[in-house]
C-alpha positions in Angstrom: 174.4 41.4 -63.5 172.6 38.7 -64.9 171.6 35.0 -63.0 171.0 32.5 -65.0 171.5 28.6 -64.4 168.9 24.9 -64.6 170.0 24.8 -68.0 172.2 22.4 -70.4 175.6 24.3 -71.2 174.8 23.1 -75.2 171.2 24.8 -74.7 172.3 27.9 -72.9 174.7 28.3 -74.9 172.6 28.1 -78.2 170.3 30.5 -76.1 173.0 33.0 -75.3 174.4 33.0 -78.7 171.1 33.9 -80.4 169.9 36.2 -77.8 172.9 38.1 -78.0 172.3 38.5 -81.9 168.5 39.2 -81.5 169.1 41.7 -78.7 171.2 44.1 -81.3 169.2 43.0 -83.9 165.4 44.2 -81.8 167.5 47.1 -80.5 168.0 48.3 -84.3 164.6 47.2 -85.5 162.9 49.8 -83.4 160.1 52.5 -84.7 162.8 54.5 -86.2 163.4 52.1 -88.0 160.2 51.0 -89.3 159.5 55.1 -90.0 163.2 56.0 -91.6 162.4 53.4 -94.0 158.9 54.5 -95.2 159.9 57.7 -95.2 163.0 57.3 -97.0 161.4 54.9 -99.6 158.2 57.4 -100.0 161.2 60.4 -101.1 163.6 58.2 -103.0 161.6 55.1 -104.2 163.8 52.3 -105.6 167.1 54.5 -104.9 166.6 53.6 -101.6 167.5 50.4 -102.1 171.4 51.9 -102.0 171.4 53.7 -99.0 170.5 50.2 -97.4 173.1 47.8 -99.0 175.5 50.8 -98.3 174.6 51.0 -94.9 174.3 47.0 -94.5 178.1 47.1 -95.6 179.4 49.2 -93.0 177.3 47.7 -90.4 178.8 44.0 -91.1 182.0 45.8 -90.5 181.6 47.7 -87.6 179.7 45.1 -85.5 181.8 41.9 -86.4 184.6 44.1 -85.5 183.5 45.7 -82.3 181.9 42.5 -80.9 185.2 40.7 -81.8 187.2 43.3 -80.1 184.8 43.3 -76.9 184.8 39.9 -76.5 188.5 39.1 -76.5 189.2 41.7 -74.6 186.6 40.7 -72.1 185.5 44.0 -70.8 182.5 46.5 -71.6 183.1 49.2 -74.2 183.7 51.6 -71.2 186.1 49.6 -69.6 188.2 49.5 -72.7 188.4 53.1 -73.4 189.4 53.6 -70.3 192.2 51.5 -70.6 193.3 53.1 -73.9 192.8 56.5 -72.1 192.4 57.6 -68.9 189.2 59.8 -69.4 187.9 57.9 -72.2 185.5 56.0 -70.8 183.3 58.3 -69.3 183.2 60.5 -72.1 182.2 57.4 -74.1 179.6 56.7 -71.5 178.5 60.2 -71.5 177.9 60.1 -74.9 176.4 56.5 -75.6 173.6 57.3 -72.8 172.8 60.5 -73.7 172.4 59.1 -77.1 170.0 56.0 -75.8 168.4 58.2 -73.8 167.2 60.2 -77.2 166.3 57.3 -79.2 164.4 55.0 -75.8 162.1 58.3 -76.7 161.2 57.6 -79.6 160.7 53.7 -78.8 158.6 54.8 -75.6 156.6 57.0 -78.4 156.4 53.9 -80.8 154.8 51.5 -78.2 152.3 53.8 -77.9 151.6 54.3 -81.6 151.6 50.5 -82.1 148.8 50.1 -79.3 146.9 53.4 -80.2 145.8 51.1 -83.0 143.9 49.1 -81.1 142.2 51.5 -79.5 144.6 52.3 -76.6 145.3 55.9 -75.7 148.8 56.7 -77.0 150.1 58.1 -73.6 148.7 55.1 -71.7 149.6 52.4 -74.1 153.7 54.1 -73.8 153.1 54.0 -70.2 151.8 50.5 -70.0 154.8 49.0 -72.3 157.1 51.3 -70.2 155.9 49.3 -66.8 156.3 45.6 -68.9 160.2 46.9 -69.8 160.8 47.3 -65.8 159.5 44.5 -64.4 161.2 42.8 -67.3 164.7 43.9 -66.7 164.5 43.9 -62.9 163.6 40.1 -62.6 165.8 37.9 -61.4 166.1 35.9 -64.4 166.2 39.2 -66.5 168.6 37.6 -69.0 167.2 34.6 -69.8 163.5 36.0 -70.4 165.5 38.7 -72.5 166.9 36.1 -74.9 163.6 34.3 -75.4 161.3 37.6 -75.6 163.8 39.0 -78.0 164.3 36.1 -80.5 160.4 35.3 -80.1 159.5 39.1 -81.3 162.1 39.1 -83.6 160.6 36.0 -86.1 157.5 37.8 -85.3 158.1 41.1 -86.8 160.2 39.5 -89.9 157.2 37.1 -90.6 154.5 39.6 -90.8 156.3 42.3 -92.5 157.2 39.3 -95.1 153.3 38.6 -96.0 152.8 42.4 -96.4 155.9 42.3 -98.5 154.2 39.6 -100.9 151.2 41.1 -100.9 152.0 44.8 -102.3 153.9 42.9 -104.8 157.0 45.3 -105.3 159.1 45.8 -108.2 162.4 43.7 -106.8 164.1 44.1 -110.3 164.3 48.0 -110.1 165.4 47.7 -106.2 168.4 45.2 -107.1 169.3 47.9 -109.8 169.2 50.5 -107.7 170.7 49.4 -105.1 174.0 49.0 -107.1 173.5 52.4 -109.7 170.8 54.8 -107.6 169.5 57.8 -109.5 169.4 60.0 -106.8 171.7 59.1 -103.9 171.0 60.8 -100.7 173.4 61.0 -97.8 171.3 62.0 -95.1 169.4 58.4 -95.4 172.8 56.0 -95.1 173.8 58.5 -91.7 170.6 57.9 -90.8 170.4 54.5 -91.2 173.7 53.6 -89.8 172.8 55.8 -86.6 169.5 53.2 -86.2 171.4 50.2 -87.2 175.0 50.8 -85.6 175.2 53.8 -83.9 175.1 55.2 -80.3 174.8 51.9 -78.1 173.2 49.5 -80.2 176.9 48.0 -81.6 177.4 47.3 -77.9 174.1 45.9 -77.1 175.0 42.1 -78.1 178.6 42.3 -77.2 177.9 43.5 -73.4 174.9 40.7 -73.0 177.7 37.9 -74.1 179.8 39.4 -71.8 177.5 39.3 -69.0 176.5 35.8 -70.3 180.3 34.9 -69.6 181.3 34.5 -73.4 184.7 36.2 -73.6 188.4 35.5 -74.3 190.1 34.1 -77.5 188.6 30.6 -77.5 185.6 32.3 -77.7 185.8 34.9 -81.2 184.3 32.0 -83.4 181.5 31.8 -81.4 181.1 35.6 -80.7 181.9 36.3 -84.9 179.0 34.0 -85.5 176.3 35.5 -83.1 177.9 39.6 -84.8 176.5 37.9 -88.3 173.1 36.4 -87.2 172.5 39.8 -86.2 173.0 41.8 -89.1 171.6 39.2 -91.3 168.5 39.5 -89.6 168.3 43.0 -89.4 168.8 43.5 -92.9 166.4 41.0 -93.8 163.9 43.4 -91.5 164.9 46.0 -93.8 164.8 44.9 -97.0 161.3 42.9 -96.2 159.8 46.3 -95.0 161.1 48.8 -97.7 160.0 46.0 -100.1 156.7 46.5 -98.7 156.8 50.1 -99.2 157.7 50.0 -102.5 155.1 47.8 -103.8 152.4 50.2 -102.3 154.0 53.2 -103.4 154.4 51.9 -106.8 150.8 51.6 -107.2 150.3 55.4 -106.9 149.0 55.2 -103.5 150.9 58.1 -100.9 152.0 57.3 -97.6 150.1 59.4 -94.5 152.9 61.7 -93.2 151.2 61.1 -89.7 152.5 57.9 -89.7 154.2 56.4 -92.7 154.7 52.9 -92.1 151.5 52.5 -90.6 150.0 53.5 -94.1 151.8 51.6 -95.6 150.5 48.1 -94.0 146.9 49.8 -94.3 147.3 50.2 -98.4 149.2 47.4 -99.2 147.4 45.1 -97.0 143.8 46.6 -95.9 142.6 46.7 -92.5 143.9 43.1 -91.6 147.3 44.6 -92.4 147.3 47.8 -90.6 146.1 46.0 -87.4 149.2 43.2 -87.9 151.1 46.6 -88.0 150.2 47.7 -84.6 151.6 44.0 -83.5 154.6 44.9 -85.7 155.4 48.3 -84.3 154.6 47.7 -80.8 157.1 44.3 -80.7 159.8 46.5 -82.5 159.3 49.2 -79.7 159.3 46.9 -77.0 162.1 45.4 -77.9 163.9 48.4 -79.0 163.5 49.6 -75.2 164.7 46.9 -73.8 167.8 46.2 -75.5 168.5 50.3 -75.1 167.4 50.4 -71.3 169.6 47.3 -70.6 172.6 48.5 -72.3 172.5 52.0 -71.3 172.8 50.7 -67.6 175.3 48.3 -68.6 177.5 51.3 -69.6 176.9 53.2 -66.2 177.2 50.2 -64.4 180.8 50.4 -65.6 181.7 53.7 -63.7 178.9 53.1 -60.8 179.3 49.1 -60.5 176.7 49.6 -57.4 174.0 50.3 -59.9 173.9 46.7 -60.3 172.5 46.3 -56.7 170.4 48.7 -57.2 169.0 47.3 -60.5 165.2 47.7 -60.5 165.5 51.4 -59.5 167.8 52.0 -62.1 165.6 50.4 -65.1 162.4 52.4 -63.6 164.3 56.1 -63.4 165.8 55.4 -67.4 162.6 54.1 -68.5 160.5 56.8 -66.7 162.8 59.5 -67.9 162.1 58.4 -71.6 158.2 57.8 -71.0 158.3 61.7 -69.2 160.0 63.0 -72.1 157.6 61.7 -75.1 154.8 62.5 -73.1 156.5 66.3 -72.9 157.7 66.4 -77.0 155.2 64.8 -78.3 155.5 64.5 -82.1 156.9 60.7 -82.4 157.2 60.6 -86.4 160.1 63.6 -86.2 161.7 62.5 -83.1 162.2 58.3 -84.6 164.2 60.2 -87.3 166.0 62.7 -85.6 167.1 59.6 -83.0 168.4 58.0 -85.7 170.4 61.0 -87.4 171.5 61.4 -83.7 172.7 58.3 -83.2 174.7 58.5 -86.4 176.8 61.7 -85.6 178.0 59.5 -82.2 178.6 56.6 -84.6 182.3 58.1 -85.6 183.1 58.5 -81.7 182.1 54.8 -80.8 183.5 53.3 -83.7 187.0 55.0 -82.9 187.5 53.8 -79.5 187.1 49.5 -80.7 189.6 50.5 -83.8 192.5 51.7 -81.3 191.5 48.4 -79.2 192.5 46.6 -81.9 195.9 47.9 -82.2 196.6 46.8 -78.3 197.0 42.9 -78.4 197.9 43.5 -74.6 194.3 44.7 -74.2 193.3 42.2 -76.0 194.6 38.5 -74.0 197.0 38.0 -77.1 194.0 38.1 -79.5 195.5 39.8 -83.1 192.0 41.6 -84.9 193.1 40.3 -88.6 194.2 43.4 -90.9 191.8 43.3 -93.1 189.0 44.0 -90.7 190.6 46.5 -89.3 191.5 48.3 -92.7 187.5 48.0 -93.4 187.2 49.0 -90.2 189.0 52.7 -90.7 187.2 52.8 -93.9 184.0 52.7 -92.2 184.9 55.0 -89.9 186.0 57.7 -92.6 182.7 56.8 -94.6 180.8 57.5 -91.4 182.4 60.1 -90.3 181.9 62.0 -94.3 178.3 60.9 -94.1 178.2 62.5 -90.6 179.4 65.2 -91.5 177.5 65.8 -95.3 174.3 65.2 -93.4 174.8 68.3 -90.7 173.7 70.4 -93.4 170.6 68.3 -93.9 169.5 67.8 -90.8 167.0 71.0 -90.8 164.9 68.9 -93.2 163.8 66.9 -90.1 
């Protein structure tokens, strides 16, 4: 699926390693993201801070455990439940793309915020970013120019939100408190969170690009264990700098512009200078966010149509078209970047399942034994997801 080669095995493996990490990581640091968390911090303020470090928790857990899982067993998520149970796979498929397909909506939507800001017509700047995600994944060297556009964005976005962070001067002491002992916790924003951090295909976005990068097999969990922590760490640095942000401008009495929340933010916290570094923000956390949804979205239907992978460019342009089609039918980008999310979080349960019986199958595994412990925190993510799931139905008509 992916040609890559001219380089040093140290260096492409370094490259691999931290692409893999900043693929999830971009994937989860979308526009959903970026608006789930100023929304979220605008309703709950400082109690916020709990539904993060909650849902930072069960993220370590399920994404050192899936990738570890994946990558021993050497096959794509598909390809594994089908082996566990005849059936499975497609189901899982059916569900995971379905799901992507939702949530590349509301990245599609989110480039064209983040360019509408300079000026650019929302529809065109969406369509525009849409046609940079094609040629993109249909090049030759797709997964090399992944890693590096991926990583690159990634420091960007962290780096930015970080000055804005400084500058709105937050209250860090009340966050810390609350994130341990919240006044007001609030299930539908840890669902919600986990769906934009963990769920739907964005546990499986790093562990299918090592695969495809050839990074499999026992010899190769330290390695794969390593690249599963880079990229939590630096989506929850993402997080925390960004809902730091928030809360500095919020605690100042100013009130976020339901319109576009996070934009607002940047605007009142930083002036002008920082709601035009927000349209650089939001548009690299779309972009990205597309990419690493588009590329493994295919990756899972490549798995029950393994010709798709001939027919690569086609493939990108009619996923990536679909989405574009579809914002530019909805409309309303704030309420669908949420909704993706809350999405994403009720298919979290069904994904997570299907690595945790992997586990159990050592045979499925090339003698590779997932260490009981993670597996026990595994279950117990699962049942916490699967509560939060289910306590959050009932909330859902708030959105």
């Amino acid at each position: 699926m992916v040609k890559e080669g001219g380089e040093r095995p140290g260096r492409r493996e370094r490259r691999v390693t931290a692409g893999a990490a900043f693929l999830m990581a971009t994937s989860a640091i979308g526009p959903g993201f970026l608006t789930q968390t100023a929304v979220f911090t605008g309703q709950l303020g400082a109690d916020f801070a709990f539904a993060i470090l909650a849902s930072v928790v069960l993220a370590l857990v399920v994404q050192v455990g899936a990738w570890r899982v994946l990558g021993a067993s050497g096959r794509r998520a598909p390809e594994l439940a089908s082996a566990l149970v005849p059936g499975l796979g497609p189901a899982l498929v059916f569900l995971v793309v379905a799901g992507g397909l939702v949530f590349n909506v509301g990245n599609v939507a989110g480039c064209g915020l983040g360019l509408a800001i300079y000026g650019v017509p929302e529809a065109a700047g969406a369509a525009l970013s849409a046609a940079v995600v094609v040629l993109l994944l249909a090049s030759p060297r797709a997964g090399a120019t992944m890693d590096r556009v991926t990583r690159a964005l990634g420091v960007l976005m962290i780096a930015l939100t970080a000055v804005v962070a400084v500058v709105s001067r937050p209250d860090v002491v009340s966050a810390l408190r609350a994130s341990l002992w919240p006044g007001r916790p609030d299930w539908l924003p840890i669902v919600t969170l986990l769906g934009g951090t963990v769920g739907g295909y964005i546990p499986f976005s790093g562990a299918h690009r090592l695969l495809d990068a050839g990074v499999s097999g026992r010899g190769a969990i330290s390695r794969i264990t390593q690249s599963a922590l880079l990229g939590v760490g630096v989506t929850a640095a993402m997080r925390v700098l960004f809902f730091l942000a928030v809360l500095g401008v919020l605690s100042h009495g100013a009130t976020l512009d339901p319109a576009n929340p996070p934009a607002s933010a940047f605007r009142l916290g930083a002036g002008e200078w920082g709601y035009r570094l927000f349209g650089l923000v939001l548009w690299s956390a779309a972009i990205t966010s597309v990419v690493g949804c588009s590329y493994t979205s295919l990756s899972f239907l490549e798995s029950l149509r393994p010709e798709l992978a001939r027919r690569k460019g086609a493939a990108v342009f009619v996923f990536v078209a679909l989405s574009l089609g579809l914002f530019l039918l909805l409309g309303r980008p704030v309420r669908l970047l949420i909704l993706a999310g809350a999405l994403n979080g009720l298919i979290l349960p069904a994904t997570l399942v299907v690595t945790l019986l992997a586990a159990r199958r050592p045979d499925l595994l090339a003698g590779y034994r997932h260490p009981r412990w993670l597996t026990a925190a595994g279950w117990m993510a699962l049942v916490a997801a699967t509560a939060a799931a289910v306590l959050a139905l009932g909330d859902l008509r708030r959105l």
